[in-house]
VEXTI-5625 format. One line per field, with one value per atom (N, C-alpha, C): residue in three letters; y, x, z. Coordinates in nm, 3 decimals, decimal comma. Each point is the difference from the previous one (the first is absolute). Layout:
residues N
r	(ALA/...)
py	(Y/...)
px	(X/...)
pz	(Z/...)
This chain:
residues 179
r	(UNK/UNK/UNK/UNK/UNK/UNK/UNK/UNK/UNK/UNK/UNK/UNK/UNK/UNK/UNK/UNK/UNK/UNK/UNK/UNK/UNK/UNK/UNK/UNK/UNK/UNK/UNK/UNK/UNK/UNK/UNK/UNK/UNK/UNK/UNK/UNK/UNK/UNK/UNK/UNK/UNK/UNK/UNK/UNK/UNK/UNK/UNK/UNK/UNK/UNK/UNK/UNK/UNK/UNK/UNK/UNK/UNK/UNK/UNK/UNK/UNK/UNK/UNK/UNK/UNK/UNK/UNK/UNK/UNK/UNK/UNK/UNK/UNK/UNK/UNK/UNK/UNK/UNK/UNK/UNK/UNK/UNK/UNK/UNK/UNK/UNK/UNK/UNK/UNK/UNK/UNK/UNK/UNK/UNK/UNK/UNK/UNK/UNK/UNK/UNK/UNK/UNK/UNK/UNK/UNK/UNK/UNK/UNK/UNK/UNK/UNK/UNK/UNK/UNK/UNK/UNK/UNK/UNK/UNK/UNK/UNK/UNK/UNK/UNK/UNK/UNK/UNK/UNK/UNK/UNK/UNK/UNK/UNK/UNK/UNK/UNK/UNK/UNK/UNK/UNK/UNK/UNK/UNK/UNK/UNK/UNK/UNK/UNK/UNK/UNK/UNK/UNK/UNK/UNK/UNK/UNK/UNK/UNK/UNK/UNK/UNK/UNK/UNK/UNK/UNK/UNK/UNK/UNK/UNK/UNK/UNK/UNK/UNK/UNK/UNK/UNK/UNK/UNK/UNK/UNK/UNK/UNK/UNK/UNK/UNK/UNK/UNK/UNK/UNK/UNK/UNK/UNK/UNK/UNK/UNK/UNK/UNK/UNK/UNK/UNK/UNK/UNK/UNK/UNK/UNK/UNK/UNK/UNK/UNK/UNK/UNK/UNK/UNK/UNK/UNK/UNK/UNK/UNK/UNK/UNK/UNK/UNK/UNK/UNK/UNK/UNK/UNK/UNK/UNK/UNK/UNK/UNK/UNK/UNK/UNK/UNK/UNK/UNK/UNK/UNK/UNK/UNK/UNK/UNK/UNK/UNK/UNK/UNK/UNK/UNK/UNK/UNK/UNK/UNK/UNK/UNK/UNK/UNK/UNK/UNK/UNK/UNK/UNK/UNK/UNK/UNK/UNK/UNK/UNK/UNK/UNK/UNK/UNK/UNK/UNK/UNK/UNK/UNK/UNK/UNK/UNK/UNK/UNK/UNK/UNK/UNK/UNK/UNK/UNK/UNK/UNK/UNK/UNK/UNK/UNK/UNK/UNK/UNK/UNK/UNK/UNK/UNK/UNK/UNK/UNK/UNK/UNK/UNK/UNK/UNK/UNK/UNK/UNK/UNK/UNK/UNK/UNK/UNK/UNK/UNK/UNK/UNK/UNK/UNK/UNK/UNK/UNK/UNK/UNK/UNK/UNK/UNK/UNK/UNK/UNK/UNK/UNK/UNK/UNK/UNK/UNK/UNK/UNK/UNK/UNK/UNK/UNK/UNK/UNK/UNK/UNK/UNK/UNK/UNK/UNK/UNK/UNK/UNK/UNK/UNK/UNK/UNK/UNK/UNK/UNK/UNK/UNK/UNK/UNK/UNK/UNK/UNK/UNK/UNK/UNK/UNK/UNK/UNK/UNK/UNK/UNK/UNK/UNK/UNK/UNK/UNK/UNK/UNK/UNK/UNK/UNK/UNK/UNK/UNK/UNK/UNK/UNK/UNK/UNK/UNK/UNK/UNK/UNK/UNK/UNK/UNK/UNK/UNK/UNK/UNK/UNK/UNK/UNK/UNK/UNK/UNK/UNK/UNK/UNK/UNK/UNK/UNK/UNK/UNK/UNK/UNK/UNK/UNK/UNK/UNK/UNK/UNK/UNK/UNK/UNK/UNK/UNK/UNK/UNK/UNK/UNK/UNK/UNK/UNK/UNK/UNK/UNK/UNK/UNK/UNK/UNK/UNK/UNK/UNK/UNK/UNK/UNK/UNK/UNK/UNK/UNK/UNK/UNK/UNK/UNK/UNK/UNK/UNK/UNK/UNK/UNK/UNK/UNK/UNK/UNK/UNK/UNK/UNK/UNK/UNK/UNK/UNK/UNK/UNK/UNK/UNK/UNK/UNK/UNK/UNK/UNK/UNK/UNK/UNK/UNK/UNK/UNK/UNK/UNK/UNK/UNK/UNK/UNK/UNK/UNK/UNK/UNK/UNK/UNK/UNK/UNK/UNK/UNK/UNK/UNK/UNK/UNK/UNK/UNK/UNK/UNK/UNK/UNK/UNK/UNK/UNK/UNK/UNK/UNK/UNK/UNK/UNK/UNK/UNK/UNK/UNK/UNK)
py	(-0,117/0,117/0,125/0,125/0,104/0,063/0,065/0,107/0,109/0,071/0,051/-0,046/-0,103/-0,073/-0,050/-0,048/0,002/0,127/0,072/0,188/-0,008/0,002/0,022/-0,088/-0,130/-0,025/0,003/0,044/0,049/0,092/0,107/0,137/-0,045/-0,116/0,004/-0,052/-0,110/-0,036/0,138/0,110/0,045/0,096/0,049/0,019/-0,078/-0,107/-0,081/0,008/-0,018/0,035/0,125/0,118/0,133/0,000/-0,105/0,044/-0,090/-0,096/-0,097/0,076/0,077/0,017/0,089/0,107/0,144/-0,054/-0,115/-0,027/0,034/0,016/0,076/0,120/0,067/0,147/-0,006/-0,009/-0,029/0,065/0,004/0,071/-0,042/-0,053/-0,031/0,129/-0,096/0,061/-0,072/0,009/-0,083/-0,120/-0,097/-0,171/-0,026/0,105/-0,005/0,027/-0,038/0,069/0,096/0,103/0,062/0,001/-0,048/-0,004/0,075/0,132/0,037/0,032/-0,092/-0,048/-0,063/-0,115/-0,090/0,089/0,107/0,057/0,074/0,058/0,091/-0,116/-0,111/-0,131/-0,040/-0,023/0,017/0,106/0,093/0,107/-0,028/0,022/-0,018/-0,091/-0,114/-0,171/0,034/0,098/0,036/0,070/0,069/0,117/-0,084/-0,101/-0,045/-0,144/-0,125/-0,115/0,005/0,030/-0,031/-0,024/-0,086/-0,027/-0,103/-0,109/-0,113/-0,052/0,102/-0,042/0,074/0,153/0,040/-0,132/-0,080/-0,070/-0,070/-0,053/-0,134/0,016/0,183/0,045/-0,008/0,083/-0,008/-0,113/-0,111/-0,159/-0,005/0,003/-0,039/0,075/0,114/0,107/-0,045/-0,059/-0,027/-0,133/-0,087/-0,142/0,024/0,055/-0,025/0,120/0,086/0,078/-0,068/-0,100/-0,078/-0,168/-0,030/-0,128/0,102/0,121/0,025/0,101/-0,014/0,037/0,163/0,051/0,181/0,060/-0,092/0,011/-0,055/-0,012/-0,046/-0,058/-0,086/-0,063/0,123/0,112/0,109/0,055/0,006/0,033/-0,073/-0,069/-0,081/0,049/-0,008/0,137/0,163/0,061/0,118/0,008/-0,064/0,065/-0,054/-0,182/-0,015/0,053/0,058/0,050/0,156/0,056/0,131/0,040/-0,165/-0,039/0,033/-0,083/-0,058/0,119/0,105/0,086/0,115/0,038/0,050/0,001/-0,130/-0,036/0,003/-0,007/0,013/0,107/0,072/0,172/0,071/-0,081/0,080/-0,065/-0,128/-0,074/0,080/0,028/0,012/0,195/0,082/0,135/0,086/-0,127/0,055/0,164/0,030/0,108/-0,027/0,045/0,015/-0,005/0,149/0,009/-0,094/-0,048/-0,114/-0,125/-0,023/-0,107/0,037/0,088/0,063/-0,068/0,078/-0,041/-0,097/-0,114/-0,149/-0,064/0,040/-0,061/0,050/0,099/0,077/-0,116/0,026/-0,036/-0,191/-0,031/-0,170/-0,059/0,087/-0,053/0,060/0,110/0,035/-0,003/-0,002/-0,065/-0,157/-0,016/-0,162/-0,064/0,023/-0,100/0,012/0,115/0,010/-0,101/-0,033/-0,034/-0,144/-0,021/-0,169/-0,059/0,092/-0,009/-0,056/0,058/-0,097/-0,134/-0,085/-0,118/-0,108/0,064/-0,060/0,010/0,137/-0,010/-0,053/0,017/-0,099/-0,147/-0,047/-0,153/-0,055/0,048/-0,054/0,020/0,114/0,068/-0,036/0,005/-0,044/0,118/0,148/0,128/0,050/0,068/0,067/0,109/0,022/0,180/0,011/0,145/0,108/-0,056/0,025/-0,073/0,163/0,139/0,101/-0,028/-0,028/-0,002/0,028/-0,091/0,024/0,088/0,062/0,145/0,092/0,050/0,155/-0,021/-0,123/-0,025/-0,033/-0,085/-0,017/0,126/0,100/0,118/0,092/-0,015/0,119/-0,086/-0,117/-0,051/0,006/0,023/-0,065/0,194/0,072/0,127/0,064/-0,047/-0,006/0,022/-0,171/-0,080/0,063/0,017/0,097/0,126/0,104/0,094/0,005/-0,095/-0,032/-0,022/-0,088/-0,054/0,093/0,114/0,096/0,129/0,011/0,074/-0,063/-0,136/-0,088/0,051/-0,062/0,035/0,126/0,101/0,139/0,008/-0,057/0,085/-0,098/-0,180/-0,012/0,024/0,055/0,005/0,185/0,072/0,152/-0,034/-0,070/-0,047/-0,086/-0,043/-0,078/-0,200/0,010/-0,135/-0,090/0,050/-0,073/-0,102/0,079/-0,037/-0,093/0,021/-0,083/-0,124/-0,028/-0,104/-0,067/0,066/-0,129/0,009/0,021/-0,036/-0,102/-0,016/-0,104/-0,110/-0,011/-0,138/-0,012/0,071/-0,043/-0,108/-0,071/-0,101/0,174/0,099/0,074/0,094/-0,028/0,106/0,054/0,151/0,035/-0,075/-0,079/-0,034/-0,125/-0,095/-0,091/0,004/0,122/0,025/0,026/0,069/0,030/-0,096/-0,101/-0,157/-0,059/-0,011/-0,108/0,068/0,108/0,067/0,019)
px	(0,084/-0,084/0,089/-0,059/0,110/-0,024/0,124/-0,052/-0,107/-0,016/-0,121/-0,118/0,024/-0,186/0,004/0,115/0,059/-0,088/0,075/-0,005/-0,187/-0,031/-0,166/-0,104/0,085/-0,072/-0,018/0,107/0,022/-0,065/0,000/-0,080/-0,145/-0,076/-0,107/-0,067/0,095/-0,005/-0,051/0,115/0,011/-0,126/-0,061/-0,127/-0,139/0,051/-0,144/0,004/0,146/-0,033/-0,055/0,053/-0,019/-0,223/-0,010/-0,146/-0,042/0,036/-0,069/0,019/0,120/0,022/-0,046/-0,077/-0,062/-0,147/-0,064/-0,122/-0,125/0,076/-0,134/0,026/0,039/-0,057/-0,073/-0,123/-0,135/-0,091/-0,086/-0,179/-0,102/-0,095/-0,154/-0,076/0,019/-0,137/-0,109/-0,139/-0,100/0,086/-0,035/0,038/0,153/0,050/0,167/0,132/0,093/0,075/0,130/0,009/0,073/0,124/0,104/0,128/0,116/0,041/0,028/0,162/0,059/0,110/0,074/-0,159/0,060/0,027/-0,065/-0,026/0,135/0,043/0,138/0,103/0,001/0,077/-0,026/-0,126/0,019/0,047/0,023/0,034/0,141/0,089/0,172/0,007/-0,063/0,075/-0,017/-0,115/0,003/0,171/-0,031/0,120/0,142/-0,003/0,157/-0,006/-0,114/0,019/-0,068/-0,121/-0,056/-0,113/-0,103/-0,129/-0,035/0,137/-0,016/0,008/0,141/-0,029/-0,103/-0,010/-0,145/-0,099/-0,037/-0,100/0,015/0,130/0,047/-0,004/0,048/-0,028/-0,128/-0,087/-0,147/-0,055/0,031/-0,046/0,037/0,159/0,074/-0,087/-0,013/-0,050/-0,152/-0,080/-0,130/-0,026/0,086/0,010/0,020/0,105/0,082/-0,126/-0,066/-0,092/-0,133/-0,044/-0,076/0,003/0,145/0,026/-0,015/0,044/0,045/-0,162/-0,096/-0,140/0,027/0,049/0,052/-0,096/-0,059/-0,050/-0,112/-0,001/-0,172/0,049/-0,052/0,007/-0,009/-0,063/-0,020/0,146/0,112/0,100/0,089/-0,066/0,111/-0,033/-0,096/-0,058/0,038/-0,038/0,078/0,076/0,130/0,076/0,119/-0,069/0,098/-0,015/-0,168/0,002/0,065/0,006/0,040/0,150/0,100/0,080/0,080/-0,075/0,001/-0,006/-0,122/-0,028/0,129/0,030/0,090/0,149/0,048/0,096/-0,004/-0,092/0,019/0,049/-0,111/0,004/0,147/0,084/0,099/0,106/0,009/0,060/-0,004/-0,138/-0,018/0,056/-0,043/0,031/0,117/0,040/0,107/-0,034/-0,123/-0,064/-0,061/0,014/-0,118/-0,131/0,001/-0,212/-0,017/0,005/-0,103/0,038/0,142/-0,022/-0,141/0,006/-0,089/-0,134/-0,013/-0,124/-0,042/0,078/-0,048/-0,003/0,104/-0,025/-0,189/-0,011/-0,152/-0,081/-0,040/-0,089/0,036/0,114/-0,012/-0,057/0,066/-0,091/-0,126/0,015/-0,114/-0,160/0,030/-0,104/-0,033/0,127/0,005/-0,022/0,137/-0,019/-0,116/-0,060/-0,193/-0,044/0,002/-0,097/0,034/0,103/0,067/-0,031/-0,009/-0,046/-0,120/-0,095/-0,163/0,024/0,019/-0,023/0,047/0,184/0,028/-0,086/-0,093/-0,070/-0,074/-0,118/-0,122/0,019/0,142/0,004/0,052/0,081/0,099/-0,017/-0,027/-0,036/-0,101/-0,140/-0,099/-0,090/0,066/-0,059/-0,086/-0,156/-0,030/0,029/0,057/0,035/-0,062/0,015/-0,030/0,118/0,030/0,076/0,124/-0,063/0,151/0,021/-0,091/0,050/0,106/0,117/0,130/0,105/-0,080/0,109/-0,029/-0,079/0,021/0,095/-0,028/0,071/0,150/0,035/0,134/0,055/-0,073/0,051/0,029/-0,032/0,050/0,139/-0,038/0,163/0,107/-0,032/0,118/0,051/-0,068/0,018/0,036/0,047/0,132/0,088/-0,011/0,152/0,074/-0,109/0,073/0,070/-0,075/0,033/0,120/0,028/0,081/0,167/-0,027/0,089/0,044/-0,063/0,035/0,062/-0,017/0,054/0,114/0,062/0,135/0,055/-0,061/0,061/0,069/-0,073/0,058/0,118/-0,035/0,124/0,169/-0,063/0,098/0,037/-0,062/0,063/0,037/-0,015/0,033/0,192/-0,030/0,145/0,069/-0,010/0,087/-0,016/-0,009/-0,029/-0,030/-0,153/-0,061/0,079/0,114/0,121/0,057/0,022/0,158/-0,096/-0,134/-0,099/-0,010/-0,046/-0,021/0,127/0,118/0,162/0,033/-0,047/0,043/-0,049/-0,171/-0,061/0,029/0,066/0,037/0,101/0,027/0,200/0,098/-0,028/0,126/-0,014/-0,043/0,047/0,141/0,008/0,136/0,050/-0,079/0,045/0,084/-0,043/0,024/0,121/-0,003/0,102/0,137/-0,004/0,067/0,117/-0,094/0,035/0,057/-0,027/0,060/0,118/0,061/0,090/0,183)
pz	(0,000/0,000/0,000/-0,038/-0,059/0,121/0,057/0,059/0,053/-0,127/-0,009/0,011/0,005/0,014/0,173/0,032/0,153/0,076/-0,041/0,060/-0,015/-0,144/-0,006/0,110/-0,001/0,124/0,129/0,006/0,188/-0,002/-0,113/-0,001/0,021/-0,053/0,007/0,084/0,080/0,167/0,107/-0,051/0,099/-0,012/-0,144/-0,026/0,077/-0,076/0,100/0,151/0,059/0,148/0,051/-0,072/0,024/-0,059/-0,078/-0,019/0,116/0,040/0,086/0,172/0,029/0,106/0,025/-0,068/-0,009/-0,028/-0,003/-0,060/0,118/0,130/0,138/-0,059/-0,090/-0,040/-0,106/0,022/-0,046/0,073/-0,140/0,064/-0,065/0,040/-0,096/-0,066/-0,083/-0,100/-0,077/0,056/-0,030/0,040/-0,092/-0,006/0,007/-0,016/-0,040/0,089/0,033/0,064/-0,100/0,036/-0,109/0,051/-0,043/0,034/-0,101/0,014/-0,087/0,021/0,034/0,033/-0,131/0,001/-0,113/-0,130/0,002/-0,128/-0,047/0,136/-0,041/-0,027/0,060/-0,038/-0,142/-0,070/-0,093/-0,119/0,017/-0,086/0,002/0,083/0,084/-0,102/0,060/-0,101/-0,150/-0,094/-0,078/-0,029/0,007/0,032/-0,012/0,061/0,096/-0,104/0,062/-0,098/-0,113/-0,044/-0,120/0,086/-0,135/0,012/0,060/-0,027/0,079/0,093/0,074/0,121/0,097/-0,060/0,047/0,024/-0,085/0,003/0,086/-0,015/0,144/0,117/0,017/0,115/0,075/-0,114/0,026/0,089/-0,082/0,018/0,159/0,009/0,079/0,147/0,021/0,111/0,008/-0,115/0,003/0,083/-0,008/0,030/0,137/0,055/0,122/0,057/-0,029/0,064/0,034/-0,081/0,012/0,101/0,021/0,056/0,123/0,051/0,117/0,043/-0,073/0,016/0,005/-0,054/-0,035/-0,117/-0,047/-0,165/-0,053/-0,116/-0,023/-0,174/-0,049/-0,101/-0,109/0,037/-0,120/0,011/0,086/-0,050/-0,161/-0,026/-0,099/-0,112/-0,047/-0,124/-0,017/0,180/-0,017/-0,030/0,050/0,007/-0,123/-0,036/-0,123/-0,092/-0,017/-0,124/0,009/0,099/-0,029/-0,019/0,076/-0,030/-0,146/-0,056/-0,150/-0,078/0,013/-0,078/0,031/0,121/0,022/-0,066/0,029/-0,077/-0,128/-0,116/-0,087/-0,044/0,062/-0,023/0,009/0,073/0,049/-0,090/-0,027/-0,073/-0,161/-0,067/-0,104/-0,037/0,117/0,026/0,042/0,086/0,090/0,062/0,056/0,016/0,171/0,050/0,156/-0,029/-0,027/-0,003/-0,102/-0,127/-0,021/0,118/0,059/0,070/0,103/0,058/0,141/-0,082/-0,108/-0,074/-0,007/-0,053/-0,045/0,172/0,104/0,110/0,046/0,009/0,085/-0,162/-0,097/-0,104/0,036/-0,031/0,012/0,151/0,091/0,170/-0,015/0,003/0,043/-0,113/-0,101/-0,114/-0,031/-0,079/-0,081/0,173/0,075/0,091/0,159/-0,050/0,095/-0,069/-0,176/-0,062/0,001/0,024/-0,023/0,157/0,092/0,130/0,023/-0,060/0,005/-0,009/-0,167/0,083/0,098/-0,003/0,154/0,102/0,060/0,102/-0,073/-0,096/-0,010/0,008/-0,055/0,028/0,026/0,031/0,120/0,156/-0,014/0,165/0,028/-0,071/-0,008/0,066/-0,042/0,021/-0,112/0,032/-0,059/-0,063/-0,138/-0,007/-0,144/0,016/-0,126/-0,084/-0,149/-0,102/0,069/0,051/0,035/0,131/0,022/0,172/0,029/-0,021/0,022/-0,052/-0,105/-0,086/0,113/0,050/0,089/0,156/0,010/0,134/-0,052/-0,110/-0,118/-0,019/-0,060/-0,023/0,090/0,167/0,107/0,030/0,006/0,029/-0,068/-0,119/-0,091/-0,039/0,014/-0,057/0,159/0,145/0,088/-0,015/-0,029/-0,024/-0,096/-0,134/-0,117/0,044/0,084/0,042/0,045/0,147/0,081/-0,084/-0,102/-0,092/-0,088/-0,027/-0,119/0,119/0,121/0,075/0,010/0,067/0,016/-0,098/-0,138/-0,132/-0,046/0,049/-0,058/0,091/0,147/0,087/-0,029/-0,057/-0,052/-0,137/-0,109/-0,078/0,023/0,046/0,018/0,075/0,075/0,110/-0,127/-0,079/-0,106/0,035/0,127/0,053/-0,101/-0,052/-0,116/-0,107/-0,048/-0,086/0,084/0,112/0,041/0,018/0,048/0,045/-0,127/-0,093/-0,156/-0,022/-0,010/-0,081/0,091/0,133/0,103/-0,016/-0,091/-0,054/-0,100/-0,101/-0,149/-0,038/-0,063/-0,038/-0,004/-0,072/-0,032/0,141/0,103/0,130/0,022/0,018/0,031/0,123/0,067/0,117/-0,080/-0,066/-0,081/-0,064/-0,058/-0,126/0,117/0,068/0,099/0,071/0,036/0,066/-0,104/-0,157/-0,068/-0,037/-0,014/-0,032/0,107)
């Protein structure tokens, strides 16, 4: 295994702990608990790994939030899909605000709407087909917030740079060491 994929995963360990270990900062809304923790976690892993391990992350913080009763089966929709959408966005843009964008629109829309029939049949909850977008959308548009504040103050401080050249194969830290 290369390095860099080494590094990406410790990064995303230390993601999922940081979403799992922050997951009592939560608040209800209607049927939902809004955790918008996960949300700034997803944007970062955008930002830092890609889409995929966004997603793994997602999974990863949804699972271990759920074995340890922190969570609710509607996390795995939120937050992979906003995951997913996120990462693309950032992958395909290399831009913030559409990432911010596709994170708030993929949680808080697609994944309200992908949310129903986990609760209708799995949960075995009655809901409206939005139910879960308005309570999706205060959380996830947080986390976004939260994440685009981190973001500016690290990329204004330069941080930003030295953080992705440190997950890349050509890191000056890298180039440095083999020399």
């Amino acid at each position: 295994m290369k390095k860099a994929e080494v590094k990406k995963l410790v990064v995303a360990a230390m993601f999922t702990a940081l979403a799992v270990s922050l997951s009592t900062f939560s608040f209800p809304i209607g049927a939902s608990k809004c955790f918008p923790i996960q949300h700034m976690v997803n944007v970062l892993c955008a930002v830092f790994l890609g889409p995929w391990y966004g997603v793994l992350v997602a999974f990863c913080t949804s699972l271990i939030r759920n074995l340890l009763g922190t969570g609710t089966l509607l996390a795995f929709p939120g937050s992979m899909v906003g995951a997913l959408c996120c990462g693309l966005a950032y992958k395909l843009s290399q831009k913030y605000i559409p990432t911010y964008i596709a994170e708030v629109v993929g949680t808080g829309v697609i994944g309200g709407l992908v949310a129903f029939p986990v609760a209708s049949l799995v949960m075995g909850k009655e809901a409206a087909l939005f139910t879960y977008v308005v309570p999706f959308l205060v959380s996830t548009a947080g986390g976004t917030v939260i994440a685009a504040l981190l973001i500016t103050v690290l990329y204004k401080s330069h941080a930003i740079n030295t953080l992705t050249s440190l997950l890349e194969n050509d890191s000056p830290v890298s180039k440095s060491k083999a020399s």
